[in-house]
C-alpha atoms as one frame of an Amber mdcrd trajectory, in Angstrom:
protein
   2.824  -2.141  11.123   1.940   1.193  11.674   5.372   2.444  10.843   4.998
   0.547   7.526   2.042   2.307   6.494   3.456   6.149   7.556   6.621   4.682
   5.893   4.551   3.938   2.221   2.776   7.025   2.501   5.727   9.051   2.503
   7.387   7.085   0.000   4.723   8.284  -2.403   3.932  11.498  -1.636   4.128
  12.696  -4.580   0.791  10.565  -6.179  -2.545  11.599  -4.125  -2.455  10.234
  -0.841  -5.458   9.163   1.678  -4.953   8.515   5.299  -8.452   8.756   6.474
  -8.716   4.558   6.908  -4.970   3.398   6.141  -3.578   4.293   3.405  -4.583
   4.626  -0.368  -2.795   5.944  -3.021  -3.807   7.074  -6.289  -2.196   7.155
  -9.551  -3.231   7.944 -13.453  -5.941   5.072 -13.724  -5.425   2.953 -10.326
  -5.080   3.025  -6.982  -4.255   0.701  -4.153  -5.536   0.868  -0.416  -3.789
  -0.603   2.996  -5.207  -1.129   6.264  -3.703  -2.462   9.279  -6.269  -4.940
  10.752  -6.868  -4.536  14.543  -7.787  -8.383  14.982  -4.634 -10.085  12.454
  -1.046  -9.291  12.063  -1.647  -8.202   8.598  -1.801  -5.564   6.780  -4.589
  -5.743   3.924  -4.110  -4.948   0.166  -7.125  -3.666  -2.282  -5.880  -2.519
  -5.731  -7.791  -1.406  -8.407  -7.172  -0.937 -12.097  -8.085  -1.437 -15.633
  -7.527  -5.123 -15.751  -6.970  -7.824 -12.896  -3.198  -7.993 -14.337  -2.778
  -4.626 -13.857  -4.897  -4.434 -10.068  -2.106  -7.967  -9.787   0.807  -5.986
 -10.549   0.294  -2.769  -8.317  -0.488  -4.855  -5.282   2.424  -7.123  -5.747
   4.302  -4.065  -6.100   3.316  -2.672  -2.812   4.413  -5.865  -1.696   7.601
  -5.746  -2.399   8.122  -2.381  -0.778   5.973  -3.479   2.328   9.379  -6.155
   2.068  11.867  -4.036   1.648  10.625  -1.907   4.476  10.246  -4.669   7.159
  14.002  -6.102   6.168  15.387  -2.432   6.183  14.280  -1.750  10.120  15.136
  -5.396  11.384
């Protein structure tokens, strides 16, 4: 999963991006952090934004690349 999270912080390296714990990237008036958990096989997703639709949206987004990803290097 670690190859996931290198692989999304590339992918937007052009918005702000934290590695410190995971990865969280920032955009105009949201952001979204991911962190591998040590004790699960998951990867977890905190998004932030104006409204829960919007905070819904950017994390299902992430998703959806975390997806496309996964099926690219099987």
């Amino acid at each position: 999963m670690v190859g996931v999270l290198a692989t999304l912080a590339e992918r937007y390296s052009n918005q702000p991006v934290n590695t410190t714990d995971g990865v969280k990237i920032s955009f105009d008036r949201e952001w979204v952090h991911l962190r591998k958990s040590y004790t699960e096989p998951i990867i977890r997703i905190i998004a932030e934004s104006n409204s829960h639709a919007s905070a819904d949206h950017l994390a299902n987004k992430l998703i959806t690349d975390i997806r496309e990803i996964i099926n690219t290097n099987s």
